[in-house]
C-alpha positions in Angstrom: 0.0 0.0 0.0 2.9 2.5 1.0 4.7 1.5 -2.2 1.7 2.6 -4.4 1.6 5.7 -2.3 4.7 6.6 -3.4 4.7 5.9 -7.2 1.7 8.0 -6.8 3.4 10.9 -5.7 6.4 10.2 -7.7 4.2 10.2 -10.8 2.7 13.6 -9.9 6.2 15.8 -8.6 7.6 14.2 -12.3 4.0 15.7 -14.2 4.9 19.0 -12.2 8.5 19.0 -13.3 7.9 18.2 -17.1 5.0 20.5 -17.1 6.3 23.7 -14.6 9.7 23.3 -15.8 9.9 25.4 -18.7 7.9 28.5 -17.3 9.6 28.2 -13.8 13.1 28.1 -16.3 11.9 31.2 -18.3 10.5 33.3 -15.8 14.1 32.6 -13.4 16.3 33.3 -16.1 17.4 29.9 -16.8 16.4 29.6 -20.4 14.8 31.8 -23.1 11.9 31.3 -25.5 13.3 30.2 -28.8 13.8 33.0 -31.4 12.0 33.1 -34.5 13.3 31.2 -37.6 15.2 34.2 -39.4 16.8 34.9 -36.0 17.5 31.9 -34.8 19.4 31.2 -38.1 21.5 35.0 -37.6 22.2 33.7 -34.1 24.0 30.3 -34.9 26.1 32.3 -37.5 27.4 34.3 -34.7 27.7 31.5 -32.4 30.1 29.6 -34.7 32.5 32.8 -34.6 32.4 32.5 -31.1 34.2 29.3 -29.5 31.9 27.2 -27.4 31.9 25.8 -24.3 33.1 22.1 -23.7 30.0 20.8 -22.2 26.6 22.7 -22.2 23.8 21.4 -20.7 21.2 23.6 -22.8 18.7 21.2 -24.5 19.4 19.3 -27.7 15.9 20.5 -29.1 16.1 24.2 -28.4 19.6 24.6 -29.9 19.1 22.1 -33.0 16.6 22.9 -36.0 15.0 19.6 -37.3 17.4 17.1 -39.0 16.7 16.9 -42.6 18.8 13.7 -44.6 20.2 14.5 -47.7 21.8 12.1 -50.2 25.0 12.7 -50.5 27.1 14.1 -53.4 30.9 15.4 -54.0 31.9 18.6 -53.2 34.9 20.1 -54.7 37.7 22.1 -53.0 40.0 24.1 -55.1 43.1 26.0 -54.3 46.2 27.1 -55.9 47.8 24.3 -54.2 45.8 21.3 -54.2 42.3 20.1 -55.2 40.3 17.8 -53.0 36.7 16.0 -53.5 34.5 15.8 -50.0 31.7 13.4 -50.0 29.1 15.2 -48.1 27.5 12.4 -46.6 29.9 12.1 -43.9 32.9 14.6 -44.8 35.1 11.7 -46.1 38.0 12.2 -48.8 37.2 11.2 -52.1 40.7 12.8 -54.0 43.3 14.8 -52.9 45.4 16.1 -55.5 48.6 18.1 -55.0 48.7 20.5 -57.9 52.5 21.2 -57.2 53.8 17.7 -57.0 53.7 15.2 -60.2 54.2 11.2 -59.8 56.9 11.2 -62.6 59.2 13.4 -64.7 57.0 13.7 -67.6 55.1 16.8 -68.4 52.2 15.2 -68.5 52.9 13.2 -65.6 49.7 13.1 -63.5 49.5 14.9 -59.9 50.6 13.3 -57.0 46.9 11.6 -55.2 47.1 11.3 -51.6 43.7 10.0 -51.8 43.4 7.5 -55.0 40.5 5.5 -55.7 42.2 2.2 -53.6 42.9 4.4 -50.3 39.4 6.6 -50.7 37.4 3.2 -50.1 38.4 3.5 -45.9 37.1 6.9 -46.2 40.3 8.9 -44.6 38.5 11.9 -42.6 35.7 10.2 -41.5 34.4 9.8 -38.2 34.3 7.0 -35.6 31.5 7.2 -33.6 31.2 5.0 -30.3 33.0 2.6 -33.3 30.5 3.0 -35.6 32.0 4.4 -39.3 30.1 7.7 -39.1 29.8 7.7 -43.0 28.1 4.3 -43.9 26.0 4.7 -40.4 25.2 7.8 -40.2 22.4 10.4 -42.1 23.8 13.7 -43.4 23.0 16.8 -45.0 24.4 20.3 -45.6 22.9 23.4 -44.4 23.6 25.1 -48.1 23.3 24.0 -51.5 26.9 25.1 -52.4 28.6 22.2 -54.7 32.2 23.2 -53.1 34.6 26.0 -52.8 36.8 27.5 -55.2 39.6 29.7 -53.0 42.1 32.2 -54.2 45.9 32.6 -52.5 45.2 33.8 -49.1 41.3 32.5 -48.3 39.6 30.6 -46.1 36.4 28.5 -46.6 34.2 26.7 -44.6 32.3 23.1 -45.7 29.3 22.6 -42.5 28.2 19.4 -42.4 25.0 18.1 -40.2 24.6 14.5 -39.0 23.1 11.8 -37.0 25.1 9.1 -36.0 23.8 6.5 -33.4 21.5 9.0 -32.1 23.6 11.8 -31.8 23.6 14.9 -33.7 27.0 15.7 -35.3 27.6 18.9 -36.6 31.0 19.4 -38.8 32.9 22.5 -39.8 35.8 22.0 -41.8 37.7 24.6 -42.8 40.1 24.6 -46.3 43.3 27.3 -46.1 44.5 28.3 -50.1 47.5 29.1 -48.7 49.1 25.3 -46.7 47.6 22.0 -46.2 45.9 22.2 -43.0 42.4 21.5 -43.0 41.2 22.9 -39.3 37.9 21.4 -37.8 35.3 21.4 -35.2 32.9 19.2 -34.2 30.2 19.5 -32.2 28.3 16.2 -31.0 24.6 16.1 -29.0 23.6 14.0 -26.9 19.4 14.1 -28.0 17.9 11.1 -26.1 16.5 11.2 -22.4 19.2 9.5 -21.4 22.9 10.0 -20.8 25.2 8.9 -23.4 29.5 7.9 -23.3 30.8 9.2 -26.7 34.1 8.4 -28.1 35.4 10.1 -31.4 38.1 8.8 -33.7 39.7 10.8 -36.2 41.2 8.9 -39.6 43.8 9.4 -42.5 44.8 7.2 -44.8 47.7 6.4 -47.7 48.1 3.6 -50.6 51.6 2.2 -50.5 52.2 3.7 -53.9 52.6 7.4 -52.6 56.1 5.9 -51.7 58.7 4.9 -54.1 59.0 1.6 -52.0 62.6 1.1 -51.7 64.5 1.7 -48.2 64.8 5.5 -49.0 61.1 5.7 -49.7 59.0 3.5 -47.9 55.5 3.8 -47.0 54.7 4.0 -42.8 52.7 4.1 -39.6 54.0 7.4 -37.9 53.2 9.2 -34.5 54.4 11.7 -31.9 54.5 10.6 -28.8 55.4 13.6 -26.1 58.2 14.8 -28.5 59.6 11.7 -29.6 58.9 10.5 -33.0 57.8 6.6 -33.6 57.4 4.2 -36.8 55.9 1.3 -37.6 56.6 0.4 -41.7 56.9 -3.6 -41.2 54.0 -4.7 -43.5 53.6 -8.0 -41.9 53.2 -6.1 -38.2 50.3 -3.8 -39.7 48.7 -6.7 -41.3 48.4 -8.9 -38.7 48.7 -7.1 -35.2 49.1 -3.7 -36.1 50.1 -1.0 -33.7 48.5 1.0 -30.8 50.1 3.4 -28.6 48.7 5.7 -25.4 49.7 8.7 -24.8 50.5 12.7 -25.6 50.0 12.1 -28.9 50.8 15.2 -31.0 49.9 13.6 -34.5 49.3 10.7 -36.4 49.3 9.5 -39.4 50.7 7.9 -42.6 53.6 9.0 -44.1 56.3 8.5 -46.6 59.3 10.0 -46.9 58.3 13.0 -48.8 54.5 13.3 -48.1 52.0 12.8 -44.8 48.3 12.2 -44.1 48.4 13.3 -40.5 45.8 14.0 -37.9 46.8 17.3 -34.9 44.1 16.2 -32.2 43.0 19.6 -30.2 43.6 18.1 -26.6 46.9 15.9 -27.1 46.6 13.7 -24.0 45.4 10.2 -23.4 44.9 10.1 -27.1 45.0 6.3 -28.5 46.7 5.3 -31.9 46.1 2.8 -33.9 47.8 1.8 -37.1 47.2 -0.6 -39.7 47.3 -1.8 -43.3 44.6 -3.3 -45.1 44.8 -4.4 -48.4 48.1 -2.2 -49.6 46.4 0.8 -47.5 48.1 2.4 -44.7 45.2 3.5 -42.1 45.8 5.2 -38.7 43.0 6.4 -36.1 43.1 8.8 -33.6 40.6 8.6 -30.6 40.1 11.1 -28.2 39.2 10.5 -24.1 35.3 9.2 -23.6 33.1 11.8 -22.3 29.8 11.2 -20.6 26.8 13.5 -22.0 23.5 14.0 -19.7 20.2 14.3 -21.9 20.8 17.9 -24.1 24.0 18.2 -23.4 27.0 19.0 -26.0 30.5 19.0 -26.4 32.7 20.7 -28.7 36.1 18.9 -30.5 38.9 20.8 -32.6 41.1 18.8 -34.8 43.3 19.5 -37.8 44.5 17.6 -40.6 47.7 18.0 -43.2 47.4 16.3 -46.2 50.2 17.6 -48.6 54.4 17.2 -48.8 56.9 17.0 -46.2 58.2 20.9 -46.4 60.2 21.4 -43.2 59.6 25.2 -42.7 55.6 24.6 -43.8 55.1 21.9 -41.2 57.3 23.9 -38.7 54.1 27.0 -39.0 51.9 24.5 -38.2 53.6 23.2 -35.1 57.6 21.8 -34.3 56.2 18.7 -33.7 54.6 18.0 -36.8 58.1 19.2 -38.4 59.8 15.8 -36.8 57.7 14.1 -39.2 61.0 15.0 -41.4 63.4 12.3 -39.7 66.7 14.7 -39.5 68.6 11.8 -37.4 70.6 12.0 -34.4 73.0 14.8 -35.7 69.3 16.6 -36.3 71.1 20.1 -35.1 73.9 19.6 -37.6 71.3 19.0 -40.6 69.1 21.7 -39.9 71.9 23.8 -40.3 73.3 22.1 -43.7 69.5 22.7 -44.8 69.5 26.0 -44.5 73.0 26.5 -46.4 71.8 24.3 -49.1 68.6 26.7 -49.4 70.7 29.6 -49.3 72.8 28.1 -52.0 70.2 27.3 -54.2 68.2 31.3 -54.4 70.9 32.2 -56.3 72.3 29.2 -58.5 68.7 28.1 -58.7 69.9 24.6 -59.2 70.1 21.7 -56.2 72.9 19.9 -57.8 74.9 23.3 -58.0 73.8 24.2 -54.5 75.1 20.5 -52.7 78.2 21.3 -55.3 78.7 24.6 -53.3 78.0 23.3 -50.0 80.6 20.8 -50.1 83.4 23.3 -51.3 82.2 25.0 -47.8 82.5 22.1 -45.9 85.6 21.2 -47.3 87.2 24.4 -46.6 85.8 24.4 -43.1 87.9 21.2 -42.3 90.2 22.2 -44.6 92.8 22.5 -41.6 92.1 19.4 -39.5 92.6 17.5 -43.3 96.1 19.4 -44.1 97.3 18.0 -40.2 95.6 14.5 -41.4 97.5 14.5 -44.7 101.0 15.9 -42.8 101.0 12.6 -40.6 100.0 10.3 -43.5 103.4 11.8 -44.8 105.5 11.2 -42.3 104.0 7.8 -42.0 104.8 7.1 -45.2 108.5 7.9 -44.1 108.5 5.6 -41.5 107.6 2.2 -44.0 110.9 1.2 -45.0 111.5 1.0 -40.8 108.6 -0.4 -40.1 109.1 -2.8 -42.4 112.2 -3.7 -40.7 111.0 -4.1 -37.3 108.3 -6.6 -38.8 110.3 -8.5 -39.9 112.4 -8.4 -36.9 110.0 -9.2 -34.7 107.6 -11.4 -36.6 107.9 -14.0 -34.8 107.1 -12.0 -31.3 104.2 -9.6 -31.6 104.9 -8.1 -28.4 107.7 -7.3 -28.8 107.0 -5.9 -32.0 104.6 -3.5 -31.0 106.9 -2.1 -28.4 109.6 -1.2 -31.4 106.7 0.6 -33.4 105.7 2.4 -30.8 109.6 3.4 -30.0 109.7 4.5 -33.6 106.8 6.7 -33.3 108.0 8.3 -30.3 111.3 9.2 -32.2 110.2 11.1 -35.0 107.0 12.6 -33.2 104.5 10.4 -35.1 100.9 9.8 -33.8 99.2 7.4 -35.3 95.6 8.1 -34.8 96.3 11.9 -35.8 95.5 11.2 -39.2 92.0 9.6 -38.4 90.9 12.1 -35.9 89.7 14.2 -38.6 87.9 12.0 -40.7 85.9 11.7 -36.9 85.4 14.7 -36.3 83.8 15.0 -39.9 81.6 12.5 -39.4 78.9 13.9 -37.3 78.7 16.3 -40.3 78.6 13.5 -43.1 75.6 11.8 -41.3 74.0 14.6 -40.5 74.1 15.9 -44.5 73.1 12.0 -46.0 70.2 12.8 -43.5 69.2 16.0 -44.9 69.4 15.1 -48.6 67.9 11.9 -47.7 64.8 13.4 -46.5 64.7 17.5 -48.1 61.3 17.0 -50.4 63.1 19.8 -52.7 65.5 16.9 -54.1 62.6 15.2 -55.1 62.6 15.3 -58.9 65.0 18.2 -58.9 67.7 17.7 -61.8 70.8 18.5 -61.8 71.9 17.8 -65.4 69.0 16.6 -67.1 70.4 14.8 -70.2 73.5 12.8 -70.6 75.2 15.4 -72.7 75.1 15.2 -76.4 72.2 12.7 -75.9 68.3 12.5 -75.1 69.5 10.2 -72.6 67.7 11.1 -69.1 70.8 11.0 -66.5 70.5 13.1 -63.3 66.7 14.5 -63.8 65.8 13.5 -60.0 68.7 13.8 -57.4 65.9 11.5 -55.0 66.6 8.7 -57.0 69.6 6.8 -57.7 71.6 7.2 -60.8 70.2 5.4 -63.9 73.2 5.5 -65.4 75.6 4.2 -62.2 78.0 7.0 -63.9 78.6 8.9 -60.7 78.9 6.2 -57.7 81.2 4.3 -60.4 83.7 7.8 -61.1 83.0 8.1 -57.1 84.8 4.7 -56.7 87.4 5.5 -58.8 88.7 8.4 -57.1 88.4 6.7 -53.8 90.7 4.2 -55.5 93.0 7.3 -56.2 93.0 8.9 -53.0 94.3 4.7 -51.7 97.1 5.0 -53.9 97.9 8.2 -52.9 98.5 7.2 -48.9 100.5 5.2 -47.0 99.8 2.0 -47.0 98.9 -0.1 -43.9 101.1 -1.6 -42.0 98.9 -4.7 -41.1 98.7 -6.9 -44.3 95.0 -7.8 -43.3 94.5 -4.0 -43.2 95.8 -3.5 -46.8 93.6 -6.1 -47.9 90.4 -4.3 -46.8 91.4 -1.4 -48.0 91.8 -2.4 -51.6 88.3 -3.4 -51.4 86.9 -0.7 -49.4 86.5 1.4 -52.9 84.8 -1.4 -54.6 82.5 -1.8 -51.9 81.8 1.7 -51.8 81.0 1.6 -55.2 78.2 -1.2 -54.7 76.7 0.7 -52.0 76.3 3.8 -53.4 74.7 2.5 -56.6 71.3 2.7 -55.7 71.7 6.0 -53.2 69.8 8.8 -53.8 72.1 10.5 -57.0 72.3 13.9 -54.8 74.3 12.5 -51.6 76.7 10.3 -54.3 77.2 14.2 -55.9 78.4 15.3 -52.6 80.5 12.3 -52.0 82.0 12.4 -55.1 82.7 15.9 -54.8 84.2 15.6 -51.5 86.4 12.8 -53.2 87.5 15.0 -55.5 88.5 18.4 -53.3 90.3 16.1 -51.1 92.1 14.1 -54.2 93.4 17.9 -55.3 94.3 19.0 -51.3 96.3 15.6 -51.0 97.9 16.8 -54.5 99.1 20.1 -53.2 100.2 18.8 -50.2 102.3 16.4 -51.8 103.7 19.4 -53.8 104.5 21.6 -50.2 106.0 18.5 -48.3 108.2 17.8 -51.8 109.4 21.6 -51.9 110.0 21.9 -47.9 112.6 18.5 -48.4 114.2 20.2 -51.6 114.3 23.0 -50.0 116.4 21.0 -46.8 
């Protein structure tokens, strides 16, 4: 009997609640009575200049006009540097074509795709809702008839899409730049049932394997930002089968190659979850924000950004530093950096990339140029010292001990260090790995020439300093002068030693044969410079002992 009494009154407070609860809200302040249609419509323009509040608890039906489905249909984005296709029933990528960046050397080679028909069929841009693909789930529709946007050097513009996705509005503002390629977004997800509702968003990009050359200077991968610290993942067989996941301040995501990236910048960086995979040749990475629980009404508000485009150091560095590690400058990242810049410099005013590495390794050189002459000078007066060492060898063959004590005795005589002449080259090597890095990763090398032709011929040679030389002409001259520069120093004193030495040049030679045909130019260079500084300092040491 008491239990009836009670659903009684419970029944009656909750008739007094639905019922008073408006008027007692309107007449306290609480909540206003909706505005006419034209108003309403000039008040949501404003309120998407104005940025919104995490979490409002107003009610889904007084902020929300009434969801009309559309079928959807492409629209077109076009800017001076790209052109992408949006499907407006969801805000998926249909194309993304870089209007600066062609897949071959041909003229009419066509523009580099980061969305091509293979990697468009995971829909990169799309929504995860609470798991559920927002773009074969959900219904949208476009609050204009527009069929696209057509932007000019320097404009904005603004594709709003409106959705419901497991019943929850979705409302989605994404906004094109003609001048780099960030596409900036906000979402804003509401909660309409009676009930309250745990949403989790997932953000997603996407790259076919063929946006990379596929060799190991080009490769196709899984990439993130995890608190500073850049990570990769391009082992097919791991992102077929497992794939990857990582927790944490995630900065960006994305796939990448070396010379382009489909990223995604969430708006609140921590907790974030990765995930990586590949499915079917496709490289696909997710980014999901923190759940959030929404009451009945209530709203929350996302930001996220996107860069679809190339790998340009000082464009990705605008956006944010951490989006510029996307551009792998190695441990000696600080050296590189530096070498990039030169070679920049370099090339405003020969206006040619294999002139401007040319240039910069006449710089380097002379920089070292010092340490090298000290490194030649004790090469000489090792060379000096053979016919005696020769002598103690075979003195002492039979007791290596002993032997060693002699050589040492020798050096100590006539003021000979040993290791002077390889200081150098160690010193120079911070600088040498820090310069392949650099060329190995500068998206200006890619399909830059240097000398187009094979001269007197039609013959293409160095048309792409990315790419190894067609030809093998350079890494095989490159072996030959580091052939040379053997004959022109002392030879080892350890017969083992002179063996490996008379194959380093030929090994050399294999290695560099498929390296990217601007780092060979620089080696070969460098080979060069130092073959001519070993020549004059053969001349000086000659005319200081005529001279004696």
């Amino acid at each position: 009997m008491q239990d009836g009494k009670n659903l009684l009154v419970a029944i009656v407070l909750c008739l007094i609640v639905i019922v008073g609860w408006g008027y007692l809200a309107e007449y306290m302040g609480w909540a206003t009575r909706p505005a006419p249609v034209a108003q309403q419509s000039q008040d949501q323009q404003a309120a998407q200049l104005q940025p919104q509040a995490q979490t409002q608890a107003a009610p889904a039906q007084a902020s929300l006009p009434v969801f009309t489905p559309a079928s959807g249909r492409d629209l077109t984005v076009d800017t001076p540097l790209y052109e992408a296709v949006v499907y407006s029933g969801g805000g998926a990528l249909r194309s993304f074509k870089l209007k600066k960046y062609q897949v071959g050397l041909a003229a009419d080679s066509p523009q580099v795709n980061m969305v091509d028909p293979k990697s468009a069929q995971v829909a990169p841009l799309g929504l995860v809702i609470n798991s559920q693909p927002s773009w074969s789930t959900g219904q949208w529709s476009m609050d204009t008839d527009e069929n696209g946007l057509a932007l000019e050097q320097g404009q904005q513009g603004t594709l709003r899409l409106v959705g419901e996705v497991d019943n929850l509005r979705v409302v989605r503002e994404m906004t094109f730049s003609a001048t780099n390629y960030l596409i900036r977004e906000k979402i804003r997800v509401v909660n309409q049932t009676e009930q309250a509702r745990s949403v989790r968003v997932s953000y997603t990009v996407a790259a076919d394997a063929s946006n990379a050359a596929g060799d190991r200077y080009d490769a196709m991968r899984v990439a993130w930002d995890n608190d500073g610290s850049l990570k990769e993942e391009s082992s097919a067989s791991t992102l077929e089968s497992t794939g990857v996941q990582a927790v944490g301040k995630i900065y960006w995501a994305g796939a990448m190659s070396t010379y382009f990236l489909a990223a995604v910048l969430p708006g609140d960086v921590n907790n974030v979850t990765v995930k990586g995979v590949m499915q079917q040749n496709v490289y696909r990475t997710a980014v999901e924000e923190q759940e959030t629980l929404l009451g009945p009404g209530q709203e929350k508000e996302l930001s996220v950004s996107y860069w679809v485009g190339p790998k340009v150091r000082s464009e990705l560095q605008a956006v944010s530093p951490q989006l510029a590690k996307s551009v792998d400058l190695g441990f000696f990242h600080i050296i590189a950096k530096g070498l990039l810049w030169l070679l920049e410099f370099f090339h405003k005013y020969v206006h040619n990339w294999g002139l401007a590495i040319i240039l910069l390794t006449v710089l380097i050189k002379a920089a070292f140029w010092p340490l090298t002459a000290k490194s030649y000078a004790s090469m000489e007066k090792m060379k000096k010292l053979q016919p005696h060492m020769m002598e103690i060898r075979e003195k002492f063959k039979d007791n290596k001990e002993q032997m060693n004590k002699e050589v040492m005795a020798l050096y100590k005589t006539y003021g000979v260090n040993p290791a002077s002449g390889c200081v150098p080259i160690l010193i120079q090597l911070p600088v040498f790995f820090g310069l392949y890095q650099a060329l190995l990763t500068s998206i200006e090398l890619r399909h830059a020439p240097f000398i187009t032709y094979l001269p007197g011929t039609d013959i293409l040679w160095l048309a792409d300093l990315s790419t190894k030389d067609p030809l093998y002409i350079t890494p095989v001259i490159m072996g030959l002068t580091m052939f040379l520069q053997q004959r022109m120093s002392p030879p080892a004193t350890d017969p083992t030693q002179q063996k490996i030495m008379m194959f380093l040049p030929l090994i050399f030679t294999a290695l560099f044969l498929n390296f990217p045909s601007g780092l060979v130019l620089y080696w070969l260079v460098n080979n060069v410079l130092s073959i001519a500084q070993q020549q004059m300092m053969i001349r000086k040491f000659k005319a200081s002992a005529a001279a004696k």
